[in-house]
N, C-alpha and C positions, 0 to 999 in steps of 0.2 A: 395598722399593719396586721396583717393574719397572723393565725400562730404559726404557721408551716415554714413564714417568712420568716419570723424571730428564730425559728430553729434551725433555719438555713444560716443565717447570718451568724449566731453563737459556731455554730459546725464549723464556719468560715472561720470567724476569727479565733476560734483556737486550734485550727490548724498551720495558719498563714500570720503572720505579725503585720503592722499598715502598711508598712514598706514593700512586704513583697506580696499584696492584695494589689497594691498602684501598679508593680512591676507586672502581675499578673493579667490585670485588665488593660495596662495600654499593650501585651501582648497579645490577649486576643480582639483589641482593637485592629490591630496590624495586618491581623492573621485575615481577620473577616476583609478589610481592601483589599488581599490579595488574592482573597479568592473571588473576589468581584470581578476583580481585574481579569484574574483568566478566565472568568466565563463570558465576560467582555472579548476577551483576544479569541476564545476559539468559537464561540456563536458571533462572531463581528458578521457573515454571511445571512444570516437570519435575523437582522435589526433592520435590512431597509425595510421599506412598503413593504407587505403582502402580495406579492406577483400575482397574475391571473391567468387562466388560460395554459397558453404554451410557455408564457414567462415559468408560470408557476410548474408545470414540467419538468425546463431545464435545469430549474434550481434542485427541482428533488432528484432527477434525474445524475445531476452533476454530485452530490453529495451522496448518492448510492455510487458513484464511480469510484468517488475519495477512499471507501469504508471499502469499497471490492480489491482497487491498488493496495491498499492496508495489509488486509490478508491475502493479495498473495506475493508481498515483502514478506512478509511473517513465514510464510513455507519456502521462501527462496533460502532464507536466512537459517532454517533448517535443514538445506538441503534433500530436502525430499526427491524422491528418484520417482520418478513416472515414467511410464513404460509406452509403447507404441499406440497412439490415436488416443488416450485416455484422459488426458486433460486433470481438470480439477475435481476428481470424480464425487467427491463426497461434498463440494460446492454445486449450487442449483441457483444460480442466474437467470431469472426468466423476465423476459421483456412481455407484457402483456398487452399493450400497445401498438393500435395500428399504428408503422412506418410511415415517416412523411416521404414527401414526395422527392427524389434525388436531388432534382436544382434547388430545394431549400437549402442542402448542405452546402451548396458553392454559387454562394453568392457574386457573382463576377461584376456586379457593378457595384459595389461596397467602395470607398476611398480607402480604406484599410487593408491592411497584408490580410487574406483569409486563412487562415490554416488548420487543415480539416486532416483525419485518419481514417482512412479507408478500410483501414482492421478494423479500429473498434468501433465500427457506427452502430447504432440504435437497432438494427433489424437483427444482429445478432443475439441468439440464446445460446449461451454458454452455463451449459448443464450436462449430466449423464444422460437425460434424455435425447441430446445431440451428438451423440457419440455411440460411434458404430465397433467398437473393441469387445462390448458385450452380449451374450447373448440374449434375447428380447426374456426369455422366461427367468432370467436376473435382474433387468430390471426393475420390476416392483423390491427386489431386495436393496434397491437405491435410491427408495420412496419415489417414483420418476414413472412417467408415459411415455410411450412412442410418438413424437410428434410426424406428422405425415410431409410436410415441407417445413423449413425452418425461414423463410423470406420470400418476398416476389421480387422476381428483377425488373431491379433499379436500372438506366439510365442516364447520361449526361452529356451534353454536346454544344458547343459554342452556335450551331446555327449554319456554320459555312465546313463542315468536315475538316476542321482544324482538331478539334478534340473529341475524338467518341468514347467515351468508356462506361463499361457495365459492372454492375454489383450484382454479385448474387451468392448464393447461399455457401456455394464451394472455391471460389475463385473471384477473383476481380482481374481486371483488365484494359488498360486505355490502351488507344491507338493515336499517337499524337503525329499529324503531320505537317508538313513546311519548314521550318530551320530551327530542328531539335539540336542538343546540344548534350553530349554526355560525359559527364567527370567522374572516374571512378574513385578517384579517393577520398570524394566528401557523398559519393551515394548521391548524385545531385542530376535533375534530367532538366534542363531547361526548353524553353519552347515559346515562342511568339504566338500571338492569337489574335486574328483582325475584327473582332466585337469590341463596339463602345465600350469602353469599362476603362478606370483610373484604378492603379495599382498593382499588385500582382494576386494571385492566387495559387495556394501552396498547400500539398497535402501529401501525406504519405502512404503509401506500396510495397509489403513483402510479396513481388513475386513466385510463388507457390502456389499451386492448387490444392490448396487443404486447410482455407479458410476455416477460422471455427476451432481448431485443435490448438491449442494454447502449446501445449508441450513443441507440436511440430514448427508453429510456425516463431517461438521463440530460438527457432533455429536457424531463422532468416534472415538475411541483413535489411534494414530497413530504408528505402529509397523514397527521398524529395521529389516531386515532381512542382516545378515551379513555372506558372506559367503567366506573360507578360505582352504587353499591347504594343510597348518599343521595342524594338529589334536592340537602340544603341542600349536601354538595361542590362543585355547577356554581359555586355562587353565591363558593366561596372558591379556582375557581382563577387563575392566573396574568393573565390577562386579565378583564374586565369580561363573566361571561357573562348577567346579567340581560339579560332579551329584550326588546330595541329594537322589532325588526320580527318579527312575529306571521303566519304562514304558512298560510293554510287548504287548500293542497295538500302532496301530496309534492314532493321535490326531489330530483335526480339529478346528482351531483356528476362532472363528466368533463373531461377535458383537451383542448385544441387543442396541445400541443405535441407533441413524438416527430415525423413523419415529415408531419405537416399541409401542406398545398400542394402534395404531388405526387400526381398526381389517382386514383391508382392505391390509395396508403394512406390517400386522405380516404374513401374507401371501404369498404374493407376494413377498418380500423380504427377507425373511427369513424362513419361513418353507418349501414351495417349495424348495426353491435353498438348505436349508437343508438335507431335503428329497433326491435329485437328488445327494448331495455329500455323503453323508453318509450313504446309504440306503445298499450299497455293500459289506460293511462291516459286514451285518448282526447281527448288536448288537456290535461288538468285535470292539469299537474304543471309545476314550475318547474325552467328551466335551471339551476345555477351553473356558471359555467366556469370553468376553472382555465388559468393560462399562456393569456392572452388572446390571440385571433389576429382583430382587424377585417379583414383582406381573405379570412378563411376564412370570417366570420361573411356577409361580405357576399357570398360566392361562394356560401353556399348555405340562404340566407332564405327561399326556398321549402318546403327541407325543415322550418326547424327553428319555422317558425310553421305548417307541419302539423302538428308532434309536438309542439306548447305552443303555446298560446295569451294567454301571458304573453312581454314581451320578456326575452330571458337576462339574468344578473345575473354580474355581472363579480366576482367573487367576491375575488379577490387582495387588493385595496384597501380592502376593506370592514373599517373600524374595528366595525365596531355588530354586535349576536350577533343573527342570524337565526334564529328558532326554528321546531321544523315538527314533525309527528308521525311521519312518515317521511321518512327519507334515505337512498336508494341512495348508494353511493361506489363508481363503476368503472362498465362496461360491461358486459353482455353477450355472450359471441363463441363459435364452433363449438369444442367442446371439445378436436379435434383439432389438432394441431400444425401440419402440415401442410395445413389447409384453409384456403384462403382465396377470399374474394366467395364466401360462404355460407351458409348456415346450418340448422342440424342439427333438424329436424322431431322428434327425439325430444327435443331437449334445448329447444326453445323453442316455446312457442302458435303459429309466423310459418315462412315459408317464402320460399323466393327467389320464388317464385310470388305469393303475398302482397306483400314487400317491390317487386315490381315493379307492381304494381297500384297501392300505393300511390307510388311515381314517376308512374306517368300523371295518376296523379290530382293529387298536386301540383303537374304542370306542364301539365296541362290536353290531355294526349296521346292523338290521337284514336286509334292503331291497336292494337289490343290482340295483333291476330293477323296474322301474311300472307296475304294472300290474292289469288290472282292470276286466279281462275275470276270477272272479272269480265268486265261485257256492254256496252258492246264493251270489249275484252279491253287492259289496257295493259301496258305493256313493263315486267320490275320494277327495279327502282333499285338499283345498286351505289354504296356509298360508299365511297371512295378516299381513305383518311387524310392529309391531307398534315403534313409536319413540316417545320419550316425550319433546325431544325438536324440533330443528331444520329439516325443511320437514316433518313435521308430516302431515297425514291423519288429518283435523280435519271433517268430517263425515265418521267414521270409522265403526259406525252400518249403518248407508245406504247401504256402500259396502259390507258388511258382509249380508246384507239380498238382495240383488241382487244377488250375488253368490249363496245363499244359494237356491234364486228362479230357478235358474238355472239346479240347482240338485249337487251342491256341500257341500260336509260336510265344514264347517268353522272352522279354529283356527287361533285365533287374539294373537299377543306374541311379546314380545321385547325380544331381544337378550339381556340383563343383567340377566341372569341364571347359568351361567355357560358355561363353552366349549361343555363339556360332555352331562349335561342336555338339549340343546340347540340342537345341534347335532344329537338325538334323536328326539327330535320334527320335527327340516326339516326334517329328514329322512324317518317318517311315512307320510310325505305328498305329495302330486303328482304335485304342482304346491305352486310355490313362485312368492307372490306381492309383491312391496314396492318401494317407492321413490327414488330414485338417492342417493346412502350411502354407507357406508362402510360394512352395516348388509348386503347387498345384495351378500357378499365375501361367506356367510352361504351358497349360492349355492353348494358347495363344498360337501354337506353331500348329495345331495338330489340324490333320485335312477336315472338310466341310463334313457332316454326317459320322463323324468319330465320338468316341463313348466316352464319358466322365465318371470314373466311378471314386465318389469321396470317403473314407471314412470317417466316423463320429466317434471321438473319442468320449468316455464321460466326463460331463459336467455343463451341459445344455448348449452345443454348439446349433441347435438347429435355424435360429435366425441368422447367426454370426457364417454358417455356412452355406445358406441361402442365400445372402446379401453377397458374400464376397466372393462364389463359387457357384453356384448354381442356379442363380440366374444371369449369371454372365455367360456362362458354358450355352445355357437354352439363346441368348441373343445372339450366339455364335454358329448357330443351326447344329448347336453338336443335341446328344443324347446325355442325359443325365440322370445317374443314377445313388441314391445315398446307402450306403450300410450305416446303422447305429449299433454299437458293441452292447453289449451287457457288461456287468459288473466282472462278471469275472473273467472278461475280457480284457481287463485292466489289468496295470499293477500296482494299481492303487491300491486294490483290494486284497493283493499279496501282503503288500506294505503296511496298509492300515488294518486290515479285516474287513470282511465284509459286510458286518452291520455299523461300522465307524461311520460318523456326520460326514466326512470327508466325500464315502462312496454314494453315501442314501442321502446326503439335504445338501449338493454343491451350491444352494444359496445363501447358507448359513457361513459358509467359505468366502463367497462373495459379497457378505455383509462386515468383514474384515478390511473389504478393500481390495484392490485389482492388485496389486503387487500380492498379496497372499493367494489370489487366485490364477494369478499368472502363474507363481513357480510351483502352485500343486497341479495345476490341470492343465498347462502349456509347457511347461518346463519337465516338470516331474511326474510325466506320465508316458509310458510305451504300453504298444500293445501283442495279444497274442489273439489273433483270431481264430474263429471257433469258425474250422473248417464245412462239418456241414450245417452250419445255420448259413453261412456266405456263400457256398454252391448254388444256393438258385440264385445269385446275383453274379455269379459270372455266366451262369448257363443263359440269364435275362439279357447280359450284354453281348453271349455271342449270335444271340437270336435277334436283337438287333441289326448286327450286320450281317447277316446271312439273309433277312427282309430286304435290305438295302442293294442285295447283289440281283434280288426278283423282277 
């Protein structure tokens, strides 16, 4: 025996007596099985074979899902507050693998129940890099690239136009026809399908167009779509699905939850892609809504008794199985990632062109175009956004008398009036001002050849208002034009000073986190514009229209 040994063992025995030297070693006898044990129970997944290939994938694949679910139980259970389109911002999920092919997901001749999720499939990157809330020259402060598409559309279809539905980057959407079947109170859509195939096929659908946004579409309910080769199955599943109410149209299943009431995403995700799905039908198809929103319903009855001429059916609550021969599940939306207030003329019958003719027409709008070559000749009309809180104008008559010195008629107005009332207002006008917001989505009423004029608040909105306002305004044949402030056009710089991090490195703000950069530079910021730097931007938009009357 070595010496180090005899000096171990002397140290032992005259600390410890035999007794509790036995007691001590069959304790860490014990201790060592149990910890066998649980690296036994929680690596039991990584003892079979060695997988290959795509086996070897799903397993890694499946255990990066485990460790993702993990964390984000862990921020739920903190209640973390996330703010409009922002997701997981400081989480970077990136799929780097090309996407298989759609029908490898739905296997339809399998002997076994399939059951697949159309939210979380493999072509999603859930990262700040897929998330359009920031502006791009903040980005790298979230170690993150701009990706140029986030997926290719996917595909599926039983063969006989029984099942068609698409994946894509922003939206998913089947169209199931023949003897659908709908239960609202289990979220459940059944459906026959006459392909070879033993079993059923089952998968689930938050109808919402804003696939990708974790925050939004955790605000979805989430719907079964279950579909089967015997007719007599509907009648043995879990719920009562013999058919109560008998349906002589189609039906188009959508959501009012996710980002609903800010007037920017009732748009974008939802009436647009409305529009674009349901517009074909000509009136002749029935709403179900899902995640019921009455002061959304009632903020825009206009549109949706254009687009059905049946009142919505609140779908949630409905004990009794609604049957129909077709049902859409989801929306319609521009298949790009980064497009938004749009939509894609090759991928859809309809056009922002389209979609805004139908506005006039729903709200009885008389000017289609601007036109200012009129006889005797009038002055054209600027509207002046006003807001009362957050970004607000605060010298909102300085601006209003500069315009006005220019030769423009003035109307100062906030959008709390109504849909209707409001709509009319832009509509009579030839050019729209206003801050970085959600009232600027108002663009939508204004006639064909009218003027956009946005301002930039600081803190680097110029992709954020690029993306959301200025290239939508240009797809809408309007004129677009941006002011960006200087510092001490803020009041930030009142509040902070004007050499504070706040005013001079808003990325060092936004390396805090969107919640700190939300309530300094979206929240906690109004402005006062510097009248003559902004004079050639109104004298540019009235030289605009006065081109247009030539």
């Amino acid at each position: 025996m070595k010496e180090k040994d005899l000096l171990y063992h002397a140290i032992l025995s005259r600390s410890f007596s035999k007794n509790e030297q036995k007691r001590l070693g069959y304790g860490a006898f014990i201790a060592s099985l149990f910890f066998v044990f649980t690296l036994c129970t929680v690596f039991k997944s990584y003892l079979s074979p060695l997988p290959t290939g795509k086996s070897l994938y799903s397993v890694l694949k499946t255990q990066k899902q485990k460790l993702t679910n993990v964390f984000f139980f862990f921020l739920s259970s903190v209640n973390m507050q996330l703010s409009v389109d922002t997701g997981l911002r400081m989480l970077r999920v990136t799929e780097t693998h090309k996407p298989q092919a759609f029908k490898s997901n739905y296997n339809i001749t399998s002997n076994a129940t399939n059951t697949k999720s159309l939210t979380s499939s493999e072509d999603d990157k859930l990262s700040v890099c897929s998330d359009t809330s920031l502006p791009k020259n903040h980005l790298d402060s979230f170690n993150c690239t701009t990706p140029t598409s986030i997926s290719n559309e996917e595909s599926v279809s039983d063969g006989n136009e029984t099942i068609k539905c698409k994946k894509q980057s922003r939206t998913e959407i089947c169209e199931l026809n023949g003897d659908v079947r709908v239960h609202g109170k289990s979220a459940t859509i059944l459906t026959t399908i006459t392909s070879a195939f033993s079993g059923n096929s089952t998968w689930q659908m938050r109808p919402y167009a804003r696939k990708g946004d974790l925050v939004a579409m955790s605000r979805v309910r989430e719907w079964t779509v279950k579909l089967t080769q015997n007719a007599d199955q509907l009648e043995n599943a879990n719920f009562s699905s013999r058919c109560v109410r008998n349906h002589s149209v189609p039906a188009i299943v959508f959501s009012l939850g996710g980002y609903s009431m800010n007037n920017f995403h009732d748009y974008t995700d939802i009436v647009v892609p409305l529009f674009t799905t349901a517009r074909r039908f000509n009136g002749e198809v029935q709403f179900l809504v899902t995640n019921k929103n009455q002061p959304w319903i009632n903020k825009f009855k206009e549109i949706l008794k254009s687009l059905s001429n049946y009142d919505p059916i609140y779908i949630d609550g409905e004990d009794e199985t609604h049957c129909f021969t077709t049902v859409i599940v989801g929306l319609k939306r521009h298949p790009e990632y980064f497009k938004e207030l749009t939509i894609d003329p090759s991928y859809s019958e309809y056009s922002m062109s389209d979609f805004r003719r139908f506005l006039r027409d729903a709200y009885s709008l008389r000017n289609a175009a601007v036109s200012t070559g009129e006889s005797p000749p009038r002055k054209p009309r600027i509207l002046i956004l006003s807001r009362a809180r957050s970004r607000s104008f605060t010298n909102t008559e300085e601006i209003a008398n500069a315009a006005g010195g220019i030769g423009f008629e003035v109307v100062v107005a906030e959008a709390n009036t109504g849909v209707a009332r409001f709509a009319e207002t832009v509509n009579s006008c030839d050019v729209m001002l206003g801050v970085h917001g959600a009232g600027l989505t108002n663009m939508v009423f204004l006639p064909e050849n009218a003027v956009v004029i946005q301002i930039l608040p600081i803190g680097g909105y110029e992709w954020l208002a690029d993306t959301y306002f200025g290239r939508p305004a240009k797809g809408m044949n309007m004129r677009y034009l941006e002011y960006k402030i200087k510092a001490e056009e803020s009041s930030l710089a009142q509040q902070y000073g004007r050499d504070h991090e706040v005013v001079r490195y808003p990325s060092a703000v936004a390396r805090r986190g969107w919640t700190a950069f939300k309530s300094t530079y979206l929240v906690g910021q109004n402005v006062t514009v510097d009248i003559n730097r902004f004079m050639p931007v109104l004298a540019k938009a009235f030289e605009l229209l006065q081109r247009q009357s030539v």
